[in-house]
TIVOLUM-181756 format. One record per residue (C-alpha): residue in one letter; x, y, z. Coordinates in steps of 0.2 Angstrom, whole numbers. Layout:
! TIVOLUM-181756
[rolo 'a'; [X; Y; Z]],
...
! end
This chain:
! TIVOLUM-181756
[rolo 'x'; [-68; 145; 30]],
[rolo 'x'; [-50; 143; 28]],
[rolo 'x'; [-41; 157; 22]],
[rolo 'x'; [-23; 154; 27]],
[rolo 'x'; [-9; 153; 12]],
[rolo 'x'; [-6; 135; 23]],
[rolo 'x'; [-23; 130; 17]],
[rolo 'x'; [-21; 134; 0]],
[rolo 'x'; [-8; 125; 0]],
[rolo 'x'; [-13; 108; 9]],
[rolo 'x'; [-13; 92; -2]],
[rolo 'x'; [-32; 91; -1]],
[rolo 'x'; [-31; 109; -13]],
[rolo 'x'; [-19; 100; -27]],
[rolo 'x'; [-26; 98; -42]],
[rolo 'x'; [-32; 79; -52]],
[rolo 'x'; [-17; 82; -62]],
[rolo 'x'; [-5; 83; -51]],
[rolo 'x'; [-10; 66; -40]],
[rolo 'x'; [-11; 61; -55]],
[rolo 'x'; [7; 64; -62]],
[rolo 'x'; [13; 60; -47]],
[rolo 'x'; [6; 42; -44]],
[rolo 'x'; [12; 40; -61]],
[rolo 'x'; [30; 45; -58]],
[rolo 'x'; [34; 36; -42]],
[rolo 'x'; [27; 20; -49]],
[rolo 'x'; [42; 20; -59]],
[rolo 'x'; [54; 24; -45]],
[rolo 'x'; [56; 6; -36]],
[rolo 'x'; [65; -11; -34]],
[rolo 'x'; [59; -25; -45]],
[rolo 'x'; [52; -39; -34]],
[rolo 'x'; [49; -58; -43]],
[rolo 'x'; [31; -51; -43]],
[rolo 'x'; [27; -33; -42]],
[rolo 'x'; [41; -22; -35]],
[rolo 'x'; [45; -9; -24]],
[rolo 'x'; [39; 7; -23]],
[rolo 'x'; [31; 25; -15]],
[rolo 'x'; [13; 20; -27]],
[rolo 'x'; [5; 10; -13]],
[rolo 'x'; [8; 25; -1]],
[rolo 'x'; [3; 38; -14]],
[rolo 'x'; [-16; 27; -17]],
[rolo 'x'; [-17; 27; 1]],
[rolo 'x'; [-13; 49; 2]],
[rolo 'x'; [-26; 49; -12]],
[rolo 'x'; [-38; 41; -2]],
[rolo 'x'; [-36; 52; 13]],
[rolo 'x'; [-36; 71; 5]],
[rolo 'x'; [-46; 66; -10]],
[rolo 'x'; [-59; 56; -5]],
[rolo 'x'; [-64; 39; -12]],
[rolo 'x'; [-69; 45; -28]],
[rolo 'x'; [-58; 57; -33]],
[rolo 'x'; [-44; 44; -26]],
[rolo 'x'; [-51; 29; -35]],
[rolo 'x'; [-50; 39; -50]],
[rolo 'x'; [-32; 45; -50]],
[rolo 'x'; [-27; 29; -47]],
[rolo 'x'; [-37; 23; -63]],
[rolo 'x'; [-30; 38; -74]],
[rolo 'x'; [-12; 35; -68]],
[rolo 'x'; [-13; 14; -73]],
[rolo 'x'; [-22; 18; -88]],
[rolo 'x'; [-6; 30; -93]],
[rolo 'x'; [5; 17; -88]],
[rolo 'x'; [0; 6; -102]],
[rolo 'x'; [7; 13; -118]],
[rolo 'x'; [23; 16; -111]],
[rolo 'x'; [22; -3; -107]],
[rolo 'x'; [19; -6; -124]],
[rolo 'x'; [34; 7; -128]],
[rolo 'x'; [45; -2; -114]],
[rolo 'x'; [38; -16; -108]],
[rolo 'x'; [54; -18; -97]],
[rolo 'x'; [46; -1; -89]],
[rolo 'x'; [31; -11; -81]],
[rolo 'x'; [34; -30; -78]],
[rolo 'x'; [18; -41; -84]],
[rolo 'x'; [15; -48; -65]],
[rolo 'x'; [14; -28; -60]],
[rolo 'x'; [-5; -26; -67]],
[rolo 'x'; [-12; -36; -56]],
[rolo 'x'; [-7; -25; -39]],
[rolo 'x'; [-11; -10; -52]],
[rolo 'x'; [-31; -13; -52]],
[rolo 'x'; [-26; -16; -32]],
[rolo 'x'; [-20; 1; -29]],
[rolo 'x'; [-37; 7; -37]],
[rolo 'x'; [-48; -1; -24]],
[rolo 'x'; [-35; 1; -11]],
[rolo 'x'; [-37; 23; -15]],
[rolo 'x'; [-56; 20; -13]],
[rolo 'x'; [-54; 10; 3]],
[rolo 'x'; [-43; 21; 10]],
[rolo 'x'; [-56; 38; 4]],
[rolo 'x'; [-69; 30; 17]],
[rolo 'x'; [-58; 20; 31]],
[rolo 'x'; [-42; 32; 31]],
[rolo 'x'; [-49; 52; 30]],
[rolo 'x'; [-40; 67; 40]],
[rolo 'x'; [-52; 68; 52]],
[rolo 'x'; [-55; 58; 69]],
[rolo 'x'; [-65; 44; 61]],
[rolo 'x'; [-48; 40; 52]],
[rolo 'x'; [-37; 40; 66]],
[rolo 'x'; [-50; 30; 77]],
[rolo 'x'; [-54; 16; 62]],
[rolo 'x'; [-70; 6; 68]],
[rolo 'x'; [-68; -12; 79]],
[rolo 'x'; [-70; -23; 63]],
[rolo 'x'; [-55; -16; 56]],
[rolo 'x'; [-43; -17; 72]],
[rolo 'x'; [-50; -35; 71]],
[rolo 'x'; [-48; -38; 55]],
[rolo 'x'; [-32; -30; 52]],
[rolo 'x'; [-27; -43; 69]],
[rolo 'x'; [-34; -58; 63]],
[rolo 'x'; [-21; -55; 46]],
[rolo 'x'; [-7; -51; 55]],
[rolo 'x'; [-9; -66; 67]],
[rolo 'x'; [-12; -77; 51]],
[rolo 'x'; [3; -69; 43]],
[rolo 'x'; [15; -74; 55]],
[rolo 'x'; [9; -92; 57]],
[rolo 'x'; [9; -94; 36]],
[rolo 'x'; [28; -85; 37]],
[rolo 'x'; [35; -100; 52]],
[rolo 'x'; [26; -113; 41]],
[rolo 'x'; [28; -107; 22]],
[rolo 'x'; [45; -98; 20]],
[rolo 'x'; [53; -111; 30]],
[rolo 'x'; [46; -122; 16]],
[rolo 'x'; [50; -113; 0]],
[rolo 'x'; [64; -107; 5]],
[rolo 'x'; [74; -122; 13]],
[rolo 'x'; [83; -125; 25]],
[rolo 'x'; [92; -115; 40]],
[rolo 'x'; [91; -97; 28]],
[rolo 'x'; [72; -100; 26]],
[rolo 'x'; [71; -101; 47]],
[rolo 'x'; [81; -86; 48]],
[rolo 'x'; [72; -77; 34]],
[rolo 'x'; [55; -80; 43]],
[rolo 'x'; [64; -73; 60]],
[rolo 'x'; [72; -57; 50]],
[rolo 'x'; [53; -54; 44]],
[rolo 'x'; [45; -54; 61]],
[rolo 'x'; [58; -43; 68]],
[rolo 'x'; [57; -32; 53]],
[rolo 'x'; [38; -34; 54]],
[rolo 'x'; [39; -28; 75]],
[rolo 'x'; [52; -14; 72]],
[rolo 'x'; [39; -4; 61]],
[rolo 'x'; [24; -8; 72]],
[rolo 'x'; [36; -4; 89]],
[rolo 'x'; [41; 13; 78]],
[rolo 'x'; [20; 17; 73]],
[rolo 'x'; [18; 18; 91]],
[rolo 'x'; [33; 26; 94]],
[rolo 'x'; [32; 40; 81]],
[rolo 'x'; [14; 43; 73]],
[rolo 'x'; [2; 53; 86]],
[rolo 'x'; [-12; 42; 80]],
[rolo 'x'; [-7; 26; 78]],
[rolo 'x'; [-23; 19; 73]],
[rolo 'x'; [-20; 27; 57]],
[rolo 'x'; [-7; 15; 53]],
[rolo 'x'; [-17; 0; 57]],
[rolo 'x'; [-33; 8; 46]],
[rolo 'x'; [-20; 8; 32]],
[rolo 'x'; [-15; -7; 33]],
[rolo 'x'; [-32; -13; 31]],
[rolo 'x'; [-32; -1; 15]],
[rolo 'x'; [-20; -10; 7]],
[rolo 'x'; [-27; -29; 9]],
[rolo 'x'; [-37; -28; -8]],
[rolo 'x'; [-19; -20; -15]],
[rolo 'x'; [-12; -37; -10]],
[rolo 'x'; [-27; -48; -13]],
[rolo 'x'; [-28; -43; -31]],
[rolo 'x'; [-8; -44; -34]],
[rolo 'x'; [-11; -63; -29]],
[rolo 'x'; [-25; -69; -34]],
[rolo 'x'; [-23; -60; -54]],
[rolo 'x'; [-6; -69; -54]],
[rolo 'x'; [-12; -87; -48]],
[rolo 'x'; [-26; -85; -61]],
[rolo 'x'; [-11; -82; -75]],
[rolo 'x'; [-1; -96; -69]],
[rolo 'x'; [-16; -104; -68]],
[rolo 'x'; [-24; -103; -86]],
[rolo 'x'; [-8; -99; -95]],
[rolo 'x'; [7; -106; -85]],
[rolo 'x'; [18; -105; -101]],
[rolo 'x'; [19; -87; -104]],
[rolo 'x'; [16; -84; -83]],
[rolo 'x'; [36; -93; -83]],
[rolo 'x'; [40; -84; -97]],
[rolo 'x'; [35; -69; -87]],
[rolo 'x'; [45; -75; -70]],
[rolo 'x'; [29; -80; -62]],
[rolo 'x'; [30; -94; -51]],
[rolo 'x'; [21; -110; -54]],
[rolo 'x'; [14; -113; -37]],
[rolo 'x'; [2; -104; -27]],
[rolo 'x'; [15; -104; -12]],
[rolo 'x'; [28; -97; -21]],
[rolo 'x'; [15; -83; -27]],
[rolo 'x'; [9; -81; -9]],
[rolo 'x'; [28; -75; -5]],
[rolo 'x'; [34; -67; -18]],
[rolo 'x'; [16; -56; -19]],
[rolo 'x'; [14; -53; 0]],
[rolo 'x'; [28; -58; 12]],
[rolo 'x'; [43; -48; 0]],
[rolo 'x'; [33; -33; 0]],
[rolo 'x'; [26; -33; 18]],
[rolo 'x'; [41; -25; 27]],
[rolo 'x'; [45; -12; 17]],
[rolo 'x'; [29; -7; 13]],
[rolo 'x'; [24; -7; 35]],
[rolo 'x'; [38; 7; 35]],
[rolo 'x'; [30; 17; 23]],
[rolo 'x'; [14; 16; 31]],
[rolo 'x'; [23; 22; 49]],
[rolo 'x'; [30; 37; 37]],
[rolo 'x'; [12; 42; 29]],
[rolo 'x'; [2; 39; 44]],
[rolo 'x'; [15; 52; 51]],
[rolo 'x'; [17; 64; 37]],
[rolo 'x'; [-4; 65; 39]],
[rolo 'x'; [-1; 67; 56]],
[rolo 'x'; [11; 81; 54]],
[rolo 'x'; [1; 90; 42]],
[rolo 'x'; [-17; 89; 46]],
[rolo 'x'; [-10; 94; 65]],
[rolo 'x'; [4; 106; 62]],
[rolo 'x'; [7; 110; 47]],
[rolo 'x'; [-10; 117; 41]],
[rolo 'x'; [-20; 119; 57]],
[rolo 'x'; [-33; 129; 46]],
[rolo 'x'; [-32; 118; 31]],
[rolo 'x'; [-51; 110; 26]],
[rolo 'x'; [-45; 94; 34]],
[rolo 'x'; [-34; 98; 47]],
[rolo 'x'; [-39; 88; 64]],
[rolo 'x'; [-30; 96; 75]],
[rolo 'x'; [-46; 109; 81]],
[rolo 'x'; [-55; 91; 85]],
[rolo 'x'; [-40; 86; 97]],
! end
């Protein structure tokens, strides 16, 4: 049994309230995107997951968007109207991440049909960005837009191997995160879909391409970088930090 002051201490010990306070407040700390926007909320589900388990993560998640509403209603400039869709996201993203992502060994080693997975994406990714930002965004800046996003794209993986002692913990995020994207586009083609003239009013693009980029290729490289920095926070804790917390992994290593 741990008994350490470290263990008491270790984000697996925090209290509901405080995950939950604090995936409210750094949902309001980012940079509007078209659709969505910027921020540490992706990264927090995904901590949630890993010290909370799926339940308990799934939860916060659901308590912090559920609080987020009547300060929409207060402020809608607080919470743009394309954002709930990657909301509901982040909820099944904190339960994906409670079962593929834990502290322990089985989250820095995830299973073969996630390293494929996660490779079958990225391989489609980069094929969709040569073909479809090229398009949308025409012209020469939409070739070199594609090539900045690759090399963005292969500085954070170069730097997940580089950094992060487990490196498989980045890829087993990244797979964490798919229904995250998934329902931030597929929620917003549905609204332009069935009511395009309040999805315009609302800065939602018309077409399913345009959705496609502004839901998923904007986001992508920032949001790699935070994965590198959780993955290595983890690392750091569960190794160093607290080597007696309930979670820590580095006895297994």
């Amino acid at each position: 049994m741990p008994s350490s002051n470290s263990s008491r201490l270790h984000p697996s010990r925090w209290p509901f309230a405080i995950w939950t306070l604090g995936s409210t407040g750094i949902a309001f700390l980012r940079v509007e995107y078209t659709l969505g926007s910027f921020s540490f909320a992706p990264a927090a589900a995904l901590l949630c997951g890993t010290w909370l388990g799926p339940k308990r993560a799934a939860l916060v998640q659901f308590v912090a968007t559920a609080a987020m509403i009547p300060v929409a209603i207060v402020a809608p400039e607080t919470v743009g109207p394309g954002e709930w869709s990657f909301r509901l996201g982040l909820i099944l993203s904190a339960l994906v991440a409670g079962v593929i992502a834990p502290a322990d060994d089985n989250g820095a080693n995830p299973a073969r049909a996630v390293w494929w997975t996660v490779f079958s994406v990225a391989s489609g990714t980069a094929l969709l960005v040569m073909v479809f930002i090229p398009r949308i965004t025409r012209g020469t800046i939409g070739v070199y837009f594609a090539l900045t996003f690759l090399l963005a794209t292969a500085i954070a993986v170069f730097y997940a191997y580089k950094m992060v002692l487990e490196p498989g913990r980045v890829v087993g995020y990244f797979f964490c995160l798919l229904p995250y994207y998934i329902a931030g586009f597929i929620g917003n083609v549905i609204w332009a879909t069935w009511n395009p003239s309040t999805a315009t009013v609302a800065s939602v693009p018309e077409r399913w391409e345009e959705i496609l980029f502004y839901s998923y290729f904007s986001h992508l490289p920032g949001e790699l970088i935070s994965l590198v920095v959780i993955a290595y926070v983890v690392c750091a804790v569960d190794r160093n930090g607290t080597m007696d917390g309930p979670l820590a992994i580095g006895r297994s290593r």
